[in-house]
N, C-alpha and C positions, 0 to 999 in steps of 0.2 A: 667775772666769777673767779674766785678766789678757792682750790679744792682744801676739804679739809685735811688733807695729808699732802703736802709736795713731795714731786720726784725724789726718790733717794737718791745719795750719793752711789748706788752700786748701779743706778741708771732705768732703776722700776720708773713707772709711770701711773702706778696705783694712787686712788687720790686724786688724781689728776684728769680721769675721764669719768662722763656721766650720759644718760643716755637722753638723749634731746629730741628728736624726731623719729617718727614712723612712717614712709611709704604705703599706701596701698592699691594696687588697680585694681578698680571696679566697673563696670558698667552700670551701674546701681545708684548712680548719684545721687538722686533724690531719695531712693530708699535712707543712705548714711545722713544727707540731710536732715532727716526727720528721726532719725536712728539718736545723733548727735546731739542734736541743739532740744528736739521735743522728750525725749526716754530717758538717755543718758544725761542730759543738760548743760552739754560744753557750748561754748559759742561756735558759730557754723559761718563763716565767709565763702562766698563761690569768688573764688580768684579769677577766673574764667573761663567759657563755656565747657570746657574739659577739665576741672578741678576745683576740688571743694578744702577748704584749709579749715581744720576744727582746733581750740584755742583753749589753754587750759589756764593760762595765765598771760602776763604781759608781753609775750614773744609769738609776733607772730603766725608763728605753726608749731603746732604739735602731733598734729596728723596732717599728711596730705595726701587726697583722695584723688587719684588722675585717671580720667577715662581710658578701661582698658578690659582686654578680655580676662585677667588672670584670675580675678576675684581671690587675691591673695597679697599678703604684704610681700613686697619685692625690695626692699630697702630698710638697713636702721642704720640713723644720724645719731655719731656720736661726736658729744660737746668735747674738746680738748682746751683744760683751761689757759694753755699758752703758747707761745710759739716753739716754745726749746724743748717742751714736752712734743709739740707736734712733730718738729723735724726728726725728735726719737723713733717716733711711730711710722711715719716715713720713711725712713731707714732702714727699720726692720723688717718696712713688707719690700722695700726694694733685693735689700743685700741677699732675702733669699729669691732673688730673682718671679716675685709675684708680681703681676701685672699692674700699675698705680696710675691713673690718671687724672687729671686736675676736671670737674665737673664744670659742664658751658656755664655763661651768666644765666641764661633760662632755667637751667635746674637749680641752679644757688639762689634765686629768684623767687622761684615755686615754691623753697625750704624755709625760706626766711633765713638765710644766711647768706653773709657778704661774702665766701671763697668757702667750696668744700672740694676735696679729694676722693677717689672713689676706687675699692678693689674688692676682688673673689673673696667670699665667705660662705661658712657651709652651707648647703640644701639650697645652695644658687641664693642665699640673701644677700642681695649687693652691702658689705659696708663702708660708710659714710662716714667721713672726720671732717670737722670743721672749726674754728676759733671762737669765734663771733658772729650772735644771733643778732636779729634785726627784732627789735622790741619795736611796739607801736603805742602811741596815747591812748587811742581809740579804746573805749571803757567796754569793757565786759559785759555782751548779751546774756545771760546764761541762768540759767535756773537753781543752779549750784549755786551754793556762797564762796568755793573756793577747791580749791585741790593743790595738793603737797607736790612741788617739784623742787627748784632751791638746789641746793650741794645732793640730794640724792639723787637727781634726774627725777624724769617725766614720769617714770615707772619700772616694772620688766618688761622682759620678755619671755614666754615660755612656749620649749621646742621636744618634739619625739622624734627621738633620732635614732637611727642604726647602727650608727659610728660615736657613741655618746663620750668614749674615749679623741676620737681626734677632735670633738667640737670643743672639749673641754681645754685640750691643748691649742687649737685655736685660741680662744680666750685668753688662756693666759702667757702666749707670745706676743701675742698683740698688745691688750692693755695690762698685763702681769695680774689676772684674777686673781683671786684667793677664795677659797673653797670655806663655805659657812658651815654645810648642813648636808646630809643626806635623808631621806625618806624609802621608804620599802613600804610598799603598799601594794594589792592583793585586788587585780581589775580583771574580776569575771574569769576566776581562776588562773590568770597568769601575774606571774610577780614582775613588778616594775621599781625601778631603781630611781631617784631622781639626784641629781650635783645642783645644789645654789651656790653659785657664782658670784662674790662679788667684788665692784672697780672701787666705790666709794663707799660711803654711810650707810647708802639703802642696805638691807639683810641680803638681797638678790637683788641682779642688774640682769641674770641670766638663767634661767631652768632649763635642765637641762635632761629627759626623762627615755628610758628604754626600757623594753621587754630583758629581761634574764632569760639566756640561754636560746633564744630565738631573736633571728635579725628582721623582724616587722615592723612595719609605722602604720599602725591604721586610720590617721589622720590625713586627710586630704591635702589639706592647705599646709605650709611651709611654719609656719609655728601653729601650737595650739591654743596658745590666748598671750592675748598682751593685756597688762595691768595698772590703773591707776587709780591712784589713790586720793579718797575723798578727804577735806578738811575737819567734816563733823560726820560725827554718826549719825544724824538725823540728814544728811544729805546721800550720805549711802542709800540708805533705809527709804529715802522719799525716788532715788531712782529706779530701788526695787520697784516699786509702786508703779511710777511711769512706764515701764519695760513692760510687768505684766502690763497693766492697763491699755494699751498701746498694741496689744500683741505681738509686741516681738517676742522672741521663741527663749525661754529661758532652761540656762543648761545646768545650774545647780541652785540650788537653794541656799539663802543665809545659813553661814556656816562661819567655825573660826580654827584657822591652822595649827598645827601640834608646833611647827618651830619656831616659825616668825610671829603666830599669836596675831598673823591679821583674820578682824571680821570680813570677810568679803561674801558678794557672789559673782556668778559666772553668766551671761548671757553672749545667744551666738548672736554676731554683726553681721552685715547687710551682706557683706562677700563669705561667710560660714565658718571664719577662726572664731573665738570665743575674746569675749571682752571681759575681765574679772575688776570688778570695781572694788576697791578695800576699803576699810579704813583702822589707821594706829596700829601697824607694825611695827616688832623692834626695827632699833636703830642700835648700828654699832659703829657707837661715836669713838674720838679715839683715844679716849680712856678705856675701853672695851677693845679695841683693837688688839693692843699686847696681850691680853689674856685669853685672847679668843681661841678656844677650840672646837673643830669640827664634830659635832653629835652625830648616831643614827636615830632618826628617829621611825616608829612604828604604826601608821599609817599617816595619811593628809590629814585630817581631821579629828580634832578635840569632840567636835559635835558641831550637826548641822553638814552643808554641802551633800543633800541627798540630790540624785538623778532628778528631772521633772521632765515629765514627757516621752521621754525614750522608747521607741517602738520595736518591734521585732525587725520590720526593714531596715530600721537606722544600722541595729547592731549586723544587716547581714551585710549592708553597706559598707560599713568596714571592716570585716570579713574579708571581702572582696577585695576591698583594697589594700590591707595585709597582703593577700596573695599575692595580687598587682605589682607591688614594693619587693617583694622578695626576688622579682626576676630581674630587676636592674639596678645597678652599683647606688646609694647616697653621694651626691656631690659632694666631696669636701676638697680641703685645702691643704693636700700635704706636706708643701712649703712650711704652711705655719703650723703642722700640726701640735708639734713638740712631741717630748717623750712621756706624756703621763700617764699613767696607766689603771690610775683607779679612780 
């Protein structure tokens, strides 16, 4: 893989990463299994008895699901298109004295990666860099006709943080982010902020969303949804259908975002983060690069993405766990926080 923007001469690394893999431990295997391959419609591999590898295209893994109690994603792999951008990124987690070490063959294994490296990242998400994915011949089970990865990666990731200032400076010490977009949106009376992040092409590699003027997460799990993006709208639209049909528990409705202008919706997975499936978001290629400037924009939604389902317990559920969050520090990483500050 070849990024669409190489390293600068001033020693960025933007362009050069993309997000390749997702961790998750579950206990749930066969739930994700049937979540995956029957609802969603990725291809579903049991690598073995303790791990499920879900498949979006010719590499691989794109998720790997490992027996475990956390019923949360514990890791994201990111692609680094070369070796001299890697020993960059290497370097910068060492020099400030962050902890790096080179991942067993077992777990580069499980990833579908020949050699990955592995350090502290906020809200305890192990991250993951590695060169080279292991593609396979093996054709595609999948009920999909296809999903967008390529120079934008796999998808995002989107996180409720406390600290949405050092997670943001994480980001861009590490692969030198650049800031897209903000939103200001209005959830059950408290106003929430969100930063889009991003390393390559995609509009966001990284969300990044907090309460104003109050330090709470009332999200359980360590992000709030990860996202990826459909090839057609009629495959979107068909996994709507499987999800409800299926019963699995769906968290928003077809809807289309005010910035990036994707159609998506939001369904929860087997371990209770949210999976947001799109389709046709901008892209800022890099003729759009130079001219790009940061908006705010004034809610998530153009139209569509209502609640479905949401009960009185849900909302006292995280309630509770706002409270819960407020008594003990977010993990972050103040090595790499940097200095940004909005």
């Amino acid at each position: 893989m070849t990024g669409f923007l190489r390293p600068n001469t001033d020693g960025s690394v933007f362009g050069a990463v993309h997000l390749g893999y997702v961790v998750v431990e579950s206990k749930r295997l066969t739930d994700w299994d049937r979540f995956g391959a029957l609802a969603i419609g990725m291809h579903v591999d049991r690598f073995d008895a303790d791990a499920l590898r879900l498949r979006l295209d010719d590499r691989a893994c794109r998720f790997l699901i490992e027996r475990g109690p956390a019923e949360d994603v514990t890791a994201l792999g990111w692609q680094v298109d070369d070796h001299e951008t890697f020993d960059r990124i290497v370097a910068r987690i060492a020099d400030r004295g962050v902890p790096i070490e080179e991942g067993t063959p077992e777990q580069a294994a499980r990833r579908g990666v020949e050699r990955l490296w592995r350090f502290p990242g906020p809200k305890n998400i192990v991250t993951e860099i590695f060169t080279t994915a292991v593609t396979t011949p093996e054709p595609l089970r999948m009920l999909s006709s296809g999903w967008v990865t390529g120079e934008a990666g796999m998808g995002h990731v989107a996180i409720v943080s406390r600290e949405p200032e050092a997670m943001r400076g994480y980001y861009h010490t590490v692969f030198d982010s650049r800031l897209s977009d903000y939103i200001d949106e209005n959830v059950s009376g408290l106003r929430m902020k969100i930063r889009f992040l991003r390393v390559d092409e995609r509009h966001h590699s990284i969300a990044i969303a907090n309460i104003r003027g109050v330090k709470i997460d009332p999200i359980r799990t360590r992000v709030q949804h990860i996202n990826i993006q459909s090839a057609t709208l009629d495959d979107m639209l068909a996994s709507f259908q499987r999800v409800t049909d299926l019963g699995f528990r769906m968290a928003w409705s077809v809807g289309q975002h005010t910035n990036d202008r994707e159609l998506s919706f939001y369904c929860v997975t087997p371990s209770g983060f949210e999976l947001e499936v799109g389709w046709n978001p901008v892209v800022i290629t890099p003729e759009r690069e130079s001219t790009w400037e940061p908006s705010t924009y004034q809610g998530i939604s153009i139209w569509g993405h209502s609640t479905v389902g949401q009960t009185v317990l849900d909302k006292f559920a995280q309630f509770r766990r706002a409270v819960e969050t407020a008594r003990t520090p977010e993990i972050t990483v103040p090595q790499l926080s940097g200095g940004l500050s909005r």
